[in-house]
PAMAR-985097 format. One record per residue (C-alpha): residue in three letters; x, y, z. Coordinates in steps of 0.5 Angstrom, whole numbers, plus 500, padded with zeros to 3 digits. Example, Ala and Ser with C-alpha at 12.3 -4.5 7.8 and 13.67 -1.06 7.14 Angstrom:
REM PAMAR-985097
+-----+------+-------+-----+
:   r : east : north :  up :
+-----+------+-------+-----+
: ala :  525 :   491 : 516 :
: ser :  527 :   498 : 514 :
+-----+------+-------+-----+
***
This chain:
REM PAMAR-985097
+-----+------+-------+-----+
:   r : east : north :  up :
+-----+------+-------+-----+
: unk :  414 :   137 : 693 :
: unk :  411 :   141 : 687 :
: unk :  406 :   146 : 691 :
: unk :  398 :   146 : 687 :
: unk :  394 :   153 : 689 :
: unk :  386 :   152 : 688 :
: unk :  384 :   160 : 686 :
: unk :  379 :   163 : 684 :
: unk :  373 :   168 : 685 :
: unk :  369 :   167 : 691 :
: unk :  363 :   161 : 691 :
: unk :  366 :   158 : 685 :
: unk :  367 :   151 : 688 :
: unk :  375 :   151 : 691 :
: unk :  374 :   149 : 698 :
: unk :  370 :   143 : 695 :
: unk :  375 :   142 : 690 :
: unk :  379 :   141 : 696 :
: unk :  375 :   137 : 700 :
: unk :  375 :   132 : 694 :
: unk :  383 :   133 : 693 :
: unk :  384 :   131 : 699 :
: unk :  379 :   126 : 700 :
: unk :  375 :   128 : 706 :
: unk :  372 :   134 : 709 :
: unk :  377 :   138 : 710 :
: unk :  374 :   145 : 709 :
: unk :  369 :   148 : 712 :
: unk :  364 :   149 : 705 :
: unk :  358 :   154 : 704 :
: unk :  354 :   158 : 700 :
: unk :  357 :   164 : 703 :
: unk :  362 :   169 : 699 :
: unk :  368 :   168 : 703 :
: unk :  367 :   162 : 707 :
: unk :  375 :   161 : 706 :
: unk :  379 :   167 : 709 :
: unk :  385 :   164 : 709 :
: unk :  391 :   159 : 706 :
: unk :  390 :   152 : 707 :
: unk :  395 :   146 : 706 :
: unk :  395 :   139 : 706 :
: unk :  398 :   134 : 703 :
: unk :  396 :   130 : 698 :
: unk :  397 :   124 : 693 :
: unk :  394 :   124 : 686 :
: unk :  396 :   117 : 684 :
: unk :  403 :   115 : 686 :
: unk :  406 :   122 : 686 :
: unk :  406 :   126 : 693 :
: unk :  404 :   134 : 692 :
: unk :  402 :   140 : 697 :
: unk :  395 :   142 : 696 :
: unk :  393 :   150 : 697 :
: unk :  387 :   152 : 699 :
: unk :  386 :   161 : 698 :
: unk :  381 :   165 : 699 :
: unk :  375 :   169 : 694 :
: unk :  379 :   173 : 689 :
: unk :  374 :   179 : 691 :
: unk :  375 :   185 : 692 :
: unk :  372 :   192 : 696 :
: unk :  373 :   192 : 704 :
: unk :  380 :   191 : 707 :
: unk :  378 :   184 : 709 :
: unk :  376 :   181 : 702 :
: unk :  383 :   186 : 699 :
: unk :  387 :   182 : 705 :
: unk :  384 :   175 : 703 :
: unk :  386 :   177 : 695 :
: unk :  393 :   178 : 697 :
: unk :  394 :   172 : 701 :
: unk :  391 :   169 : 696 :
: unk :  395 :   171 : 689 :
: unk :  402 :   170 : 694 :
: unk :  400 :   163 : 695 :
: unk :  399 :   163 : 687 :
: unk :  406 :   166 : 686 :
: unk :  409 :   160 : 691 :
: unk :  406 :   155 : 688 :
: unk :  408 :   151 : 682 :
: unk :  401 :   149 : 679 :
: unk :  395 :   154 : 679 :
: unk :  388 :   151 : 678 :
: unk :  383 :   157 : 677 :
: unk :  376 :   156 : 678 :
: unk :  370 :   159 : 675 :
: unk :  363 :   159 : 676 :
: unk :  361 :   155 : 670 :
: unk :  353 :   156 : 670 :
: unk :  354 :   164 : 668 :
: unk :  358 :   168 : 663 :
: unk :  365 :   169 : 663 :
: unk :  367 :   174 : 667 :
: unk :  372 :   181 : 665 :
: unk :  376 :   180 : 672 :
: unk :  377 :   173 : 672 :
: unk :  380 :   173 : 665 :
: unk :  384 :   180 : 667 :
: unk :  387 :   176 : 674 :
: unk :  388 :   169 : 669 :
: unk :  393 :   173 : 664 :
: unk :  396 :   176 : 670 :
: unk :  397 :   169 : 672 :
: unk :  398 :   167 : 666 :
: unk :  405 :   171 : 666 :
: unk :  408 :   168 : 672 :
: unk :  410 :   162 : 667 :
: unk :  407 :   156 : 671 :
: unk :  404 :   151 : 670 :
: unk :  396 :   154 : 670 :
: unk :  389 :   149 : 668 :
: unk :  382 :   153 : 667 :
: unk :  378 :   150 : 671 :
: unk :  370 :   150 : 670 :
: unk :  366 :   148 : 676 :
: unk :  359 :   146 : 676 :
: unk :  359 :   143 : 669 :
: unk :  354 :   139 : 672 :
: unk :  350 :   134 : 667 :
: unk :  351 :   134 : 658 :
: unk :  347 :   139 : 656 :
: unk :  351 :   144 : 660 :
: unk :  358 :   142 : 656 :
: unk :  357 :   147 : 651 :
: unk :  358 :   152 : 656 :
: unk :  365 :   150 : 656 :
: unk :  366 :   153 : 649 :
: unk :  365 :   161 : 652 :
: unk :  370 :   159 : 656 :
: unk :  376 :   158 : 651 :
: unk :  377 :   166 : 650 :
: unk :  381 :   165 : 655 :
: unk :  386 :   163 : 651 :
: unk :  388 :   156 : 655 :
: unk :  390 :   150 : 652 :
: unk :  388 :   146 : 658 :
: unk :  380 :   147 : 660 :
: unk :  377 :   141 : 665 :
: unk :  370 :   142 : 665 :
: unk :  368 :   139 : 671 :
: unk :  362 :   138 : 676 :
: unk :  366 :   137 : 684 :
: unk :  358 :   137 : 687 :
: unk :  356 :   132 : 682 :
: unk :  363 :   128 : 682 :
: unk :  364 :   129 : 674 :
: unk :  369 :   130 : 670 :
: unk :  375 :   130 : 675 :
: unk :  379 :   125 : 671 :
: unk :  382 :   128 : 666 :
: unk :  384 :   134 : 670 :
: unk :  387 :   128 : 676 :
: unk :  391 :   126 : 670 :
: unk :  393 :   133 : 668 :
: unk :  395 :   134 : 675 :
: unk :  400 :   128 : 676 :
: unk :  403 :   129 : 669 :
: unk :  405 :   136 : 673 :
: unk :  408 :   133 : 678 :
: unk :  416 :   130 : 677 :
: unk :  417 :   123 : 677 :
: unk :  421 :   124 : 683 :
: unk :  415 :   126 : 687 :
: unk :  413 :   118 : 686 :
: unk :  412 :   116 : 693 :
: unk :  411 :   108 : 691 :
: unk :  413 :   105 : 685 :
: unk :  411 :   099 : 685 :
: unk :  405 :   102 : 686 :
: unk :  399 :   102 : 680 :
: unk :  398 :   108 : 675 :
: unk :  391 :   110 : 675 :
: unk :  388 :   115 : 675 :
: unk :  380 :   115 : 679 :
: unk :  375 :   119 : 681 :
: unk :  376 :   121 : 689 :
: unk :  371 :   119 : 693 :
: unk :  369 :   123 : 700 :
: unk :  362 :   122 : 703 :
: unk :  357 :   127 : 701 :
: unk :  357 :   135 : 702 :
: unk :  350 :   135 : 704 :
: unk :  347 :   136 : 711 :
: unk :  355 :   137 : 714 :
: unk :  352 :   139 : 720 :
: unk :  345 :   139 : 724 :
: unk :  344 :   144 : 727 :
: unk :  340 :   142 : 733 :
: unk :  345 :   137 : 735 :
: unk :  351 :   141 : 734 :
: unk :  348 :   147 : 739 :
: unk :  347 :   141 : 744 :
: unk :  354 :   140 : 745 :
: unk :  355 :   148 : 746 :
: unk :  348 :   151 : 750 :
: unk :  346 :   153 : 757 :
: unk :  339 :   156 : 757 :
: unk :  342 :   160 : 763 :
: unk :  346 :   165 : 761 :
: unk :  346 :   164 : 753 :
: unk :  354 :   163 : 753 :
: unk :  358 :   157 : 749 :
: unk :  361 :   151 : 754 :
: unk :  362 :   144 : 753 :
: unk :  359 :   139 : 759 :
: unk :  364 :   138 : 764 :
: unk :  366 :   130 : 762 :
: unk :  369 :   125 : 767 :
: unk :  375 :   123 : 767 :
: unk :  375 :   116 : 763 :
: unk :  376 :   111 : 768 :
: unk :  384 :   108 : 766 :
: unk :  386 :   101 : 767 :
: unk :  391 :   102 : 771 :
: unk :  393 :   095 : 773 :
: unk :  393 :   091 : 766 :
: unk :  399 :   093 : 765 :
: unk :  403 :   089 : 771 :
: unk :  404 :   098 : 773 :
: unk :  408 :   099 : 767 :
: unk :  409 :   105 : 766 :
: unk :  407 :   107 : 759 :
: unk :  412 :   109 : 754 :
: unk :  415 :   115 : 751 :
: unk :  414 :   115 : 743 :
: unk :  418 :   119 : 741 :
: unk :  416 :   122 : 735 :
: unk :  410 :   125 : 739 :
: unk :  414 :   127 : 745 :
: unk :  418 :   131 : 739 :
: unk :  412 :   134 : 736 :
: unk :  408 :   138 : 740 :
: unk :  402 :   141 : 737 :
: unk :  399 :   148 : 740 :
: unk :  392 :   151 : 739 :
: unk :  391 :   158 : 739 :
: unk :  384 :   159 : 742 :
: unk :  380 :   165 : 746 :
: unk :  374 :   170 : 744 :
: unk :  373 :   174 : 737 :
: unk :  378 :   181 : 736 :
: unk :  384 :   179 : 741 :
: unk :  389 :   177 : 737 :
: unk :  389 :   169 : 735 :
: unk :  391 :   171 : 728 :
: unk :  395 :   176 : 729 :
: unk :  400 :   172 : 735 :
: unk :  400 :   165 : 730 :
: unk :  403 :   170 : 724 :
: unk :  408 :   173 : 730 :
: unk :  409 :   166 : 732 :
: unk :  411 :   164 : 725 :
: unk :  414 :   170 : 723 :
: unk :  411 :   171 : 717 :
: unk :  403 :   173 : 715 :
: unk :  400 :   166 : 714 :
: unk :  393 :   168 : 717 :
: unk :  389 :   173 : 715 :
: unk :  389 :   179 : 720 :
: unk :  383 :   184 : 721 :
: unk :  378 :   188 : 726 :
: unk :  372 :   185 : 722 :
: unk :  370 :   181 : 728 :
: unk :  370 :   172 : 727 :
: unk :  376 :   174 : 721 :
: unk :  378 :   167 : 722 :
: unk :  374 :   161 : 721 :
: unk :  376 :   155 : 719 :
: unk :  381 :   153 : 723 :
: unk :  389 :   154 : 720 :
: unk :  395 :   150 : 723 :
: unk :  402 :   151 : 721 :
: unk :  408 :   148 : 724 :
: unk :  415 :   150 : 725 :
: unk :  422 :   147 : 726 :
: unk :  424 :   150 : 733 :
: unk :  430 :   147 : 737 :
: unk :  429 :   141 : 735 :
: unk :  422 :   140 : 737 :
: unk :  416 :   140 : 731 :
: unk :  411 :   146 : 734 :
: unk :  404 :   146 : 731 :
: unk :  400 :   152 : 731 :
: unk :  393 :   151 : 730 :
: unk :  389 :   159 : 730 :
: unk :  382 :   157 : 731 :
: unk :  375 :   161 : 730 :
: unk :  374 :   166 : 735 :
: unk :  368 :   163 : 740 :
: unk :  362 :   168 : 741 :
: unk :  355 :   169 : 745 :
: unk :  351 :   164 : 742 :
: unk :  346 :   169 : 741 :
: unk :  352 :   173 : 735 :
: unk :  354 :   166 : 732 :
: unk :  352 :   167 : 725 :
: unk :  351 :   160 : 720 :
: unk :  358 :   158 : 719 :
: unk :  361 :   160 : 724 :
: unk :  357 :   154 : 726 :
: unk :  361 :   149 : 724 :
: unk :  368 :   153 : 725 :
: unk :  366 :   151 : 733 :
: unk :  365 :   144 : 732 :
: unk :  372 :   144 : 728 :
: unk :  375 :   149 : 734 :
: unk :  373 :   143 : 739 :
: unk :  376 :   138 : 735 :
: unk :  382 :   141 : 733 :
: unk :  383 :   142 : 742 :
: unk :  381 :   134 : 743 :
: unk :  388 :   134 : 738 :
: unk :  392 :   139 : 740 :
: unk :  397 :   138 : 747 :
: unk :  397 :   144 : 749 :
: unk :  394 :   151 : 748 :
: unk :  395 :   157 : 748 :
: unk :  388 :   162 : 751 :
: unk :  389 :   169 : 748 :
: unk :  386 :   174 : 753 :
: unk :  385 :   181 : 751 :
: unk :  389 :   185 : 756 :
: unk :  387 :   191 : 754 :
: unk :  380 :   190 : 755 :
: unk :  376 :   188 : 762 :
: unk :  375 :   180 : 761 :
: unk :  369 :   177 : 760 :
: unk :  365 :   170 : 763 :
: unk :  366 :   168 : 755 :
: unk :  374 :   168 : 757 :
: unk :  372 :   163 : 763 :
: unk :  367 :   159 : 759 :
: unk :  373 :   158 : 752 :
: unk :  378 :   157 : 758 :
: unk :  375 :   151 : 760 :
: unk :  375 :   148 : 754 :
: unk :  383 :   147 : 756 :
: unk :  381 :   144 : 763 :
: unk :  376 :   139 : 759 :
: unk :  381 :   136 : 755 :
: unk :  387 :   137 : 761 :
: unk :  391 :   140 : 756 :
: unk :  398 :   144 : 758 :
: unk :  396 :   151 : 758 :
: unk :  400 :   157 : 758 :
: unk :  395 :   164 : 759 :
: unk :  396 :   169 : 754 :
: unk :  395 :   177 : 756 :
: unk :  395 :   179 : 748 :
: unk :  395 :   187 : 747 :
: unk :  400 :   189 : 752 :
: unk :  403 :   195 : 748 :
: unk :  397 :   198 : 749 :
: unk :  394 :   196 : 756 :
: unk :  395 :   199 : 763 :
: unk :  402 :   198 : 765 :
: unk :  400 :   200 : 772 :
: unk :  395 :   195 : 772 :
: unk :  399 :   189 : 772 :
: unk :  398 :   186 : 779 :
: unk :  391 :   188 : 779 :
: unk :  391 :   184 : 772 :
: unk :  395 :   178 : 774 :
: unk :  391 :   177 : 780 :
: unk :  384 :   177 : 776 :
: unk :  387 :   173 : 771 :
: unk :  388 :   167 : 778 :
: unk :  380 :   169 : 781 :
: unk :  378 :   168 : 774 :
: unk :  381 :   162 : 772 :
: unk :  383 :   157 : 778 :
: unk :  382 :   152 : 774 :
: unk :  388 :   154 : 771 :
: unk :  392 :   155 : 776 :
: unk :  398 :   152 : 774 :
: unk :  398 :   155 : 767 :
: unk :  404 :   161 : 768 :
: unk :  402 :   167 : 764 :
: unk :  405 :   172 : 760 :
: unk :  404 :   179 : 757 :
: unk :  406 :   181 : 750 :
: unk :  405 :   184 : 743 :
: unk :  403 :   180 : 738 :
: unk :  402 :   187 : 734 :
: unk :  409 :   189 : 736 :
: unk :  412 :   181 : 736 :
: unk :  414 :   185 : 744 :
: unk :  417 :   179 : 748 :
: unk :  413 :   173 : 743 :
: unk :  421 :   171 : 742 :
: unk :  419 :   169 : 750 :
: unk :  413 :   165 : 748 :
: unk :  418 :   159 : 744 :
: unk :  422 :   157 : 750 :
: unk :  416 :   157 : 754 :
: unk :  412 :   153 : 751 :
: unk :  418 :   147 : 749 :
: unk :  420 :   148 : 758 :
: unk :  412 :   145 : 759 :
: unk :  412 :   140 : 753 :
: unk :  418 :   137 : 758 :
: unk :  413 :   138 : 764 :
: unk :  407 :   135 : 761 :
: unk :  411 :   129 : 758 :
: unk :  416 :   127 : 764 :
: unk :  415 :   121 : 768 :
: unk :  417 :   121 : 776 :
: unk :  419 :   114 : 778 :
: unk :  416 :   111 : 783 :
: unk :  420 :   111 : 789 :
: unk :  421 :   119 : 788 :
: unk :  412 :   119 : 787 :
: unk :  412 :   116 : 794 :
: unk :  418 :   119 : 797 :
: unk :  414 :   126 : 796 :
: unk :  407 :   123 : 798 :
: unk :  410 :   119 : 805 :
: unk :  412 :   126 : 807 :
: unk :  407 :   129 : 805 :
: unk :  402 :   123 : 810 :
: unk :  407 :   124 : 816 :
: unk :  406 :   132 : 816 :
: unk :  398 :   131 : 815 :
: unk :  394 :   124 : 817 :
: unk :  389 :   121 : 811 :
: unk :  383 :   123 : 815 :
: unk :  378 :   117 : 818 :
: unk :  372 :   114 : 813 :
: unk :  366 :   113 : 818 :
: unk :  371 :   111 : 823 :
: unk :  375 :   106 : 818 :
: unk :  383 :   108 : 817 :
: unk :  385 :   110 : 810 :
: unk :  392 :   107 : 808 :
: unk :  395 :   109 : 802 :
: unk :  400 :   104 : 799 :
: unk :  403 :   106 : 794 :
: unk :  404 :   112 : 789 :
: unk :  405 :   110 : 782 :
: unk :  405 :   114 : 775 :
: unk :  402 :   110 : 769 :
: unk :  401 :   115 : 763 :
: unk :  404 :   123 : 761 :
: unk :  401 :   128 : 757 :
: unk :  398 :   130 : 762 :
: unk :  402 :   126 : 767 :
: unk :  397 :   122 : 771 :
: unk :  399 :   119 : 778 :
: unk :  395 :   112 : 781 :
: unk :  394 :   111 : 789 :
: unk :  393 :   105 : 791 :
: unk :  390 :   104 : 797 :
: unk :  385 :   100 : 802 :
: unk :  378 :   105 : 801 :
: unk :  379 :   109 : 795 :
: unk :  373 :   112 : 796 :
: unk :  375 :   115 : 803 :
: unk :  381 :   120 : 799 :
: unk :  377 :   126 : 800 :
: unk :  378 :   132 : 794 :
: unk :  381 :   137 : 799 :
: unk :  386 :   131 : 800 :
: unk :  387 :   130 : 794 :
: unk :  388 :   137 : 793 :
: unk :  394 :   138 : 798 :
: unk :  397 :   132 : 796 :
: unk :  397 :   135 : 788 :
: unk :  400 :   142 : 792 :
: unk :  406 :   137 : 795 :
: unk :  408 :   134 : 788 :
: unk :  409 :   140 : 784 :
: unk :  412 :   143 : 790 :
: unk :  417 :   137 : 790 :
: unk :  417 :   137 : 782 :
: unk :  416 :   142 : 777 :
: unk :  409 :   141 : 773 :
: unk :  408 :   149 : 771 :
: unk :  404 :   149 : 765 :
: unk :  400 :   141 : 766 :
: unk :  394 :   138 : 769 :
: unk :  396 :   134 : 774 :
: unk :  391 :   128 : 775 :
: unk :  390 :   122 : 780 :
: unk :  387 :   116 : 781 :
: unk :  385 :   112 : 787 :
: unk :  386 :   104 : 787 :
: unk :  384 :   098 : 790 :
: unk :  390 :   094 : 791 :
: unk :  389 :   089 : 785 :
: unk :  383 :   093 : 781 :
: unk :  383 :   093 : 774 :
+-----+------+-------+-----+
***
């Protein structure tokens, strides 16, 4: 598959380029240098051929972040097999651009000149002062507008091979892309509703109730595996700004595919990469670091709409603790993103080369004092600076892939729970007898287990819990939410 990198200075229009390539809002936008950090993929088609798209940071440079962002960026383009580069077309042409599109120029690939903000006919002539570039294939074109996209679409397909036509039955033409408008992404007042507590000023989502499953329309079947899901496990990295997330995915990875820098929130849109891993598909998804919400600048915004729509996604998480800083209620506020979205969890202590070795017990347990909503995620300490024992962490997360997906027949279900009734009676209801029928499982990811009994309203949370505790002593469900429901016998 023919790889086309999108280059170009800072707030040239790349990421909307993108956004219009791939036909929806992909990537976060803005008037900001520098929005755009780190490479982003995905696939595309144009027309009937199938490519991968690349979306790269500003070539800017001047502090260590932007210098990181344009050397990313330039390796992209030199893996890639199709250059887009993207300028400003309301200004003069630039020395540095000419200077870095020679240089790409040499690299013999396929490369267009892309003159972006072309926006109405007078400004056409623009285009003229940018023939000195010395590039037989200019496309005037206006993405904002949805202008002038057709000539470079067609350029585009005929780069691509023939043998990347995914139909070929399929009609050539070339069209305008069209995506829903740019403007008014986001409301600002309704996006801080989802994430306020005037109390203490920190990010947190409400607390949702489980959604009420229809147990019984199934005659109790039990759903079915999908494999293909079972076998691709997709994992988000989230925690607080500066505690690694970038630095653990490229360690993960095993090459520098996320931006890494001590320049607090470095990583805003959310990056996903997958790896092939003893059979299994692990999809890794570095999210945006959360803040105060008082520190949120204004497109980070966006980057934490996209973070929790990325953990409604994913299967599991991976929550990034600095190990070498005392934890703060920020922690506690983004873990509980992973018990809103009952994911599987394992809890990272990142930055252990530098942390206390001493401390670990004292550490460990403030983890559990902390955080006993995840009290079924197992922790580990690493390094992600020093890929110290991050080898661990794949073999970790493929053993709770399998407890997050296992079915329990229903004869083991009750087994456990008869035992576990004749050890400690169902409490009475107003002088009623609770009775508890039968114990089924109806669903995985994360595994769900129905009781179905006389007055469902009368199992009691602290029964509850000590029922939870009797299934995960009789079966191995570290790592997963477990989750019940309490059911009258034939109720939907």
């Amino acid at each position: 598959m023919k790889k086309i990198a999108i280059i170009g200075r800072p707030n040239v229009g790349k990421s909307s380029l993108f956004n219009r390539l791939v036909k929806k809002r992909d990537a976060i936008t803005s008037d900001m240098a520098g929005t755009t950090r780190d490479v982003k993929r995905r696939e595309v088609v144009i027309n009937n051929k199938r490519a991968l798209l690349l979306d790269t940071g500003g070539l800017d440079k001047g502090c260590e972040l932007y210098d990181k962002i344009k050397d990313m960026s330039l390796k992209a383009a030199h893996k890639a097999d199709i250059i887009l580069y993207m300028v400003d077309g309301k200004g003069l042409p630039e020395d540095e651009d000419k200077k870095l599109f020679y240089e790409l120029q040499t690299m013999g690939k396929d490369i267009a000149l892309v003159v972006n903000k072309i926006d109405n006919d007078k400004m056409k002539d623009k285009l003229w002062d940018f023939y000195e570039f010395g590039c037989d294939a200019i496309f005037g074109i206006s993405v904002s507008h949805n202008r002038g996209t057709v000539n470079l679409l067609e350029w585009i397909y005929n780069h691509i091979p023939d043998s990347d036509i995914i139909d070929e039955e399929a009609e050539e033409i070339i069209s305008e892309p069209e995506i829903p408008e740019y403007e008014n992404e986001l409301n600002d007042e309704e996006f801080f509703a989802q994430f306020e507590d005037e109390e203490d000023g920190y990010f947190y989502t409400d607390e949702e109730e489980v959604e009420d499953d229809s147990i019984f329309a199934q005659n109790d079947k039990i759903k079915e595996f999908d494999e293909n899901d079972i076998n691709h496990i997709k994992i988000a990295i989230i925690g607080r700004t500066n505690v690694g997330k970038s630095s653990l995915l490229n360690a993960l990875l095993g090459e520098e595919r996320s931006v890494v820098s001590d320049v607090s929130g470095t990583t805003i849109d959310p990056i996903d990469e997958s790896i092939d891993y003893k059979g299994k598909q692990l999809t890794f998804v570095d999210t945006a670091g959360l803040r105060r919400r008082g520190k949120i600048d204004g497109i980070e915004r966006y980057a934490l709409m996209r973070t929790k729509e990325m953990l409604e996604n994913a299967n599991m998480a991976l929550v990034v603790l600095d190990a070498s800083e005392p934890f703060l209620d920020l922690d506690e506020k983004i873990a509980g993103l992973v018990d809103q979205n009952r994911l599987a969890c394992i809890i990272v202590l990142n930055k252990w080369d530098i942390a206390d070795k001493n401390e670990f017990e004292r550490i460990k347990n403030e983890v559990r004092d902390r955080f006993k909503f995840l009290a079924y995620a197992p922790i580990i300490t690493l390094s992600a600076n020093t890929h110290q024992r991050v080898d661990k962490l794949h073999d970790m997360i493929l053993k709770i892939n399998e407890n997050y997906s296992q079915r329990i027949t229903t004869s083991q279900l009750n087994a456990v729970i008869d035992k576990a009734q004749q050890r400690h009676q169902l409490p009475t209801m107003h002088g009623q007898v609770i009775r508890i029928y039968y114990t089924t499982q109806y669903e995985t990811r994360p595994p769900k287990i129905a009781i179905v009994m006389n007055k469902p309203k009368g199992l009691h949370f602290t029964y509850r819990r000590y029922l939870t505790n009797k299934l995960r002593e009789a079966f191995d469900f570290t790592g997963t939410p477990l989750l019940f429901k309490a059911k009258k016998r034939g109720e939907r």
